[in-house]
N, C-alpha and C positions, 0 to 999 in steps of 0.2 A: 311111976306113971309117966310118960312119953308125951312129952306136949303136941299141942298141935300142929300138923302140919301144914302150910300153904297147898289151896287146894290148888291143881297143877289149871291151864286154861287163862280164859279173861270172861271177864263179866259182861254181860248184854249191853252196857253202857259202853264199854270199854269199846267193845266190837263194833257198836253205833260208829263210834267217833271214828273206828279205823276205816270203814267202809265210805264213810261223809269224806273223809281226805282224800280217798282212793279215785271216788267220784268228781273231788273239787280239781286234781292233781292230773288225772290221765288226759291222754293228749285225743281221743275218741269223742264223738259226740255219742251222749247216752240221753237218753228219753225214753222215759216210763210212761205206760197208759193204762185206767184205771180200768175195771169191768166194763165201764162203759165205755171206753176209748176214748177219755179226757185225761190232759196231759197232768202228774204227778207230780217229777221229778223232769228236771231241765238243767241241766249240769254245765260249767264254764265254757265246756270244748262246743258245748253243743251251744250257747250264745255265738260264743264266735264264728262257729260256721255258718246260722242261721241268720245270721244277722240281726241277732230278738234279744230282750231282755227274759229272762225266767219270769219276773212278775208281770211281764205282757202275758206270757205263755202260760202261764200254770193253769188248770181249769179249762184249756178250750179243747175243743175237740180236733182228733189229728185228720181228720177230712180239712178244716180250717189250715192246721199248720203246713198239710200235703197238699193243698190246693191245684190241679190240677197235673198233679204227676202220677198218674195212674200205676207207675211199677212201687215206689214208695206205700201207698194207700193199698196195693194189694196186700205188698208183705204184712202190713198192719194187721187187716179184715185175715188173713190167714190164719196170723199164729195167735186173735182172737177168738174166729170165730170156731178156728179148727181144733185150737190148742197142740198145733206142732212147731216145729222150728223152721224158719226157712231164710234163705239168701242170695244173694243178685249180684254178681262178680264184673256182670260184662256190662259194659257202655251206657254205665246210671252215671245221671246230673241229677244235682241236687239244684234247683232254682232258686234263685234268691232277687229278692224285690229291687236292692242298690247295687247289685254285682251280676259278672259274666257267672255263668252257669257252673258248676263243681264237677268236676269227677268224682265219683265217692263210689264204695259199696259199700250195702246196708245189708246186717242181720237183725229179724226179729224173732224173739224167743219169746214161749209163754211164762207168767209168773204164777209160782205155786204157791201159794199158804200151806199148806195140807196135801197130802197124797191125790186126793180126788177133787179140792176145790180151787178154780184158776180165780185167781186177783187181779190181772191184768195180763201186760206183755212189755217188754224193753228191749227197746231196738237201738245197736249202735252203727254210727255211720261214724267210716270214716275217710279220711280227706285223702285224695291219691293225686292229687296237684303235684305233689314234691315226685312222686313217684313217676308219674307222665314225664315228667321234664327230665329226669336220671333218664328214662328208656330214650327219651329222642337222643340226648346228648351220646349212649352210647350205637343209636341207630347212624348217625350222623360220624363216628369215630370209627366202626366196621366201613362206612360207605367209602370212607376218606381212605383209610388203610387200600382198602382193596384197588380204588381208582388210582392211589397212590404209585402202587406196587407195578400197575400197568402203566403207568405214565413213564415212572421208569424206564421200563424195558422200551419201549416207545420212542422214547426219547434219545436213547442211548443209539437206536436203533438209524436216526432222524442226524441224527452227530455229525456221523461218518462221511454221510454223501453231500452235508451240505459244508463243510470244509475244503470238500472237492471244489462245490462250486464258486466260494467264493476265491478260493487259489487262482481258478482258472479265467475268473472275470477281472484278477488284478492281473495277472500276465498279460490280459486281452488289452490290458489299458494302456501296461506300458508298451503292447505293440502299437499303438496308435497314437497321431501327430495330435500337440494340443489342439489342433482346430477340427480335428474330427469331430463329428456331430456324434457320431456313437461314441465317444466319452459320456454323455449323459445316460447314456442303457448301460453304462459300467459300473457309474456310480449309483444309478437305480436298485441295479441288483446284488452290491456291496451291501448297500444300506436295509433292501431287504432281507438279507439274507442276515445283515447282524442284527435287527428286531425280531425273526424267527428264532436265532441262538438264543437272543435274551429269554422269550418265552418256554423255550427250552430249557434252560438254564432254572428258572424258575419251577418247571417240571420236575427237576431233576432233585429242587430244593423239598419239593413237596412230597418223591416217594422215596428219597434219601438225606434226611435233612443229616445235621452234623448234630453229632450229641451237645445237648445243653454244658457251658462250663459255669457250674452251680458256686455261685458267691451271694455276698450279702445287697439286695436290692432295695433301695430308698426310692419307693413309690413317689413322694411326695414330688423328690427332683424333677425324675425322669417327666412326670406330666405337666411339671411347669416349664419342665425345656420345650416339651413339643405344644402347650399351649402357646407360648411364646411365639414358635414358628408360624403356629396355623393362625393365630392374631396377623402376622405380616402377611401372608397366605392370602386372606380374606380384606385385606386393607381397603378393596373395589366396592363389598358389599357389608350392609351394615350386618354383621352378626356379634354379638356380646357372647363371649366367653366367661362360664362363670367355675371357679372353682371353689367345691365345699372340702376339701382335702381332710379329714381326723388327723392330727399333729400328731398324735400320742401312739400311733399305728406304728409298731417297732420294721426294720426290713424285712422284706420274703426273702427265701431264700430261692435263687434262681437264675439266668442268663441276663445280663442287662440288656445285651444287643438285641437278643429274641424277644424281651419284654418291650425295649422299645420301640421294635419293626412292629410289634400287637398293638399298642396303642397308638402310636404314629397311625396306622393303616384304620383304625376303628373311628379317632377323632377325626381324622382326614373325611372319612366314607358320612360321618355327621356333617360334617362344614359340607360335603357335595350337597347333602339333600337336601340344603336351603338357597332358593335359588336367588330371592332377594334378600331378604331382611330374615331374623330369627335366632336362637338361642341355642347353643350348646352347652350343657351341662355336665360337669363332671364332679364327681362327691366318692368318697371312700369310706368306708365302714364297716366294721366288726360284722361279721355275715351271721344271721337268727337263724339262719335255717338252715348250713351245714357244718357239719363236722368231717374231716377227712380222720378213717379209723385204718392202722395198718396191723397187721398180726403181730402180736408182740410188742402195741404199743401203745403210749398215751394216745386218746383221742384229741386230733389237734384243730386247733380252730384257723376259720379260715375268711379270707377278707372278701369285701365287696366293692370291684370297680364298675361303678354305674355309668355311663357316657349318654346324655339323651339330647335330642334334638327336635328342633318345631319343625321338621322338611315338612317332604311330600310324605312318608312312611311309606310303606309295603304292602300290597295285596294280600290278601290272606294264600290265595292258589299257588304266589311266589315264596312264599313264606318260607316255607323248607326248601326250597330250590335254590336260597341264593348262595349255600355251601357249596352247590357240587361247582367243579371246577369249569370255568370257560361259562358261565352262567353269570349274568349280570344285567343288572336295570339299569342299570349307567349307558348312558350314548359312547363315553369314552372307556376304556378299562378291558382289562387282560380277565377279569371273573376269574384270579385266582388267590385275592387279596383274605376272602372270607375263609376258602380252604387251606391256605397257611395259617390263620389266626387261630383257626379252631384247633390246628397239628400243633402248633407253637402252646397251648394251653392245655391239651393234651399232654402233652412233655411234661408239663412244670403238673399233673397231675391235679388239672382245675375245672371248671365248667364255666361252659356259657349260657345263659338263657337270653332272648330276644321278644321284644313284644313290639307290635307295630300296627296303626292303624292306617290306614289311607289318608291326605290332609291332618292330620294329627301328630306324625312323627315318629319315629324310634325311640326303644330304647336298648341299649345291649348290657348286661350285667355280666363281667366276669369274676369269677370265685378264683381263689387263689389259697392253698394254705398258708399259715405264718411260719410252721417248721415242716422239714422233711424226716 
């Protein structure tokens, strides 16, 4: 006789436990509601977005937890009262009592005990914040590419005829006696004619820059060099420079020059926004929220250069505006300092995100991988 066999499967206990981890572990808010539309089940993901503890929430009714969002509260009353499944892709916030409002989509589905009897409904919502911010950064990398690629030609185009002129205004000079009075129209038009090249020059850096030559970069240095500077810089006005630096952050691997024209030009454009007194901050840190993944490779992690400051900040209408090129809220400045930063971190395969209030100040977060 043949002993027994292990029967194949897992036991209802077993399946409990896997389902409880699945819920405590996924990165989704999920929220259960009962027959009556009282809340169940309130899961990790869904604290965190909602800004609630589960033992505030369990028990209440989701009119209460949807308070005044009527696309949320529909889905609910739907796949209750209707017993079908339904879902909202386009231009849902999730509101919250201590925070700015969420991008999210929300699906709610009915819960069946039995073939014909519904138990509730489970709706997961989830956060498209990370997602918004990938779509700008690559809105912002096609806009740059393209204005780039015209700048170029533009420029190249702009070269030509203005070496002519100033050829022609230094001949003009040395035909004339030092005490000519049109010596000063020579040297007017010399001089403007080399701060058009510059900006040109800069054009030319912006839809043809020079390949990155990729070596090992020590974060830590390069921002105490150019803190160092912009301390002297600022020596007129009281501003405090504060660095939170991570020691233990090994090098990126990337351009130094190009890395230190990006932060040079980002801590610089902080120290402007404070016109008298105020703080810039700079801190480095292991990045929670991406991962750089390439085919064929380890997923590699990647760092966070935060720079903030107490200025004026940024309108919200300028907000996206202040990439394109020749665009700027500065009284002084070329408005092409943002759209080489963003090319220059583009190169090294990084992102930027920016948040900015009016009175309140900037802040700019650049991501960067630790390997390529």
């Amino acid at each position: 006789m043949l002993p027994d066999q292990p029967k194949s499967g897992t036991s209802p206990s077993t399946d409990s436990a896997l389902y409880g981890m699945i819920l405590e572990n996924i990165d989704r808010a999920v929220v259960a509601f009962d027959e009556e539309g009282r809340i169940s089940l309130f899961n990790p993901a869904a604290e965190a977005l909602m800004d609630r503890s589960s033992r505030q929430t369990i028990g209440k009714h989701y009119q209460e937890l949807f308070k005044d969002q009527d696309t949320l509260l529909y889905l609910v009353k739907v796949a209750l009262e209707e017993g079908r499944s339904i879902t909202d892709d386009e231009g849902l916030y999730l509101h919250r009592s201590n925070a700015a409002p969420l991008p999210v989509n929300a699906y709610a589905a009915p819960i069946y005990a039995s073939k014909s009897n519904q138990d509730g409904v489970v709706m997961i919502i989830r956060d498209l914040s990370r997602i918004k911010e990938l779509e700008g950064t690559l809105r912002r990398a096609d806009r740059l590419s393209m204005l780039g690629t015209l700048a170029a030609g533009l420029a190249h185009e702009i070269k030509n005829p203005l070496g002519g002129i100033k050829g022609a205004a230094q001949l003009l000079a040395m035909e004339l006696s030092d005490e000519s009075s049109m010596l000063d129209y020579t040297q007017i038009m010399i001089k403007e004619v080399e701060r058009i090249n510059f900006i040109i020059e800069e054009l030319m850096d912006l839809g043809n820059p020079r390949p990155p030559e990729i070596g090992e970069v020590e974060l830590t240095r390069i921002l105490d060099d150019i803190v160092l500077l912009q301390r002297e810089a600022a020596r007129g006005q009281n501003i405090k420079f504060l660095l939170e630096l991570d020691p233990s952050i090994p090098p990126v691997q990337g351009d130094e020059g190009l890395l230190t024209r990006l932060f040079l030009n980002l801590i610089k454009n902080a120290r402007e926004a404070i016109e008298h007194e105020g703080e810039v901050l700079i801190e480095t840190r292991i990045s929670s929220s991406y991962h750089l993944t390439s085919p064929g490779r380890r997923s590699s992690p990647m760092v966070d250069i935060t720079i903030s400051d107490t200025g004026c900040g940024i309108n919200p209408e300028e907000l996206d505006r202040i990439f394109t090129p020749y665009f700027t809220t500065k009284s002084k400045g070329s408005g092409l300092g943002l759209a080489i930063s963003q090319k220059i971190i583009e190169d090294h395969y990084g992102l930027l995100k920016i948040e900015s209030s009016p009175g309140e100040g900037t802040t700019m977060i650049v991501s960067l991988p630790l390997r390529r």
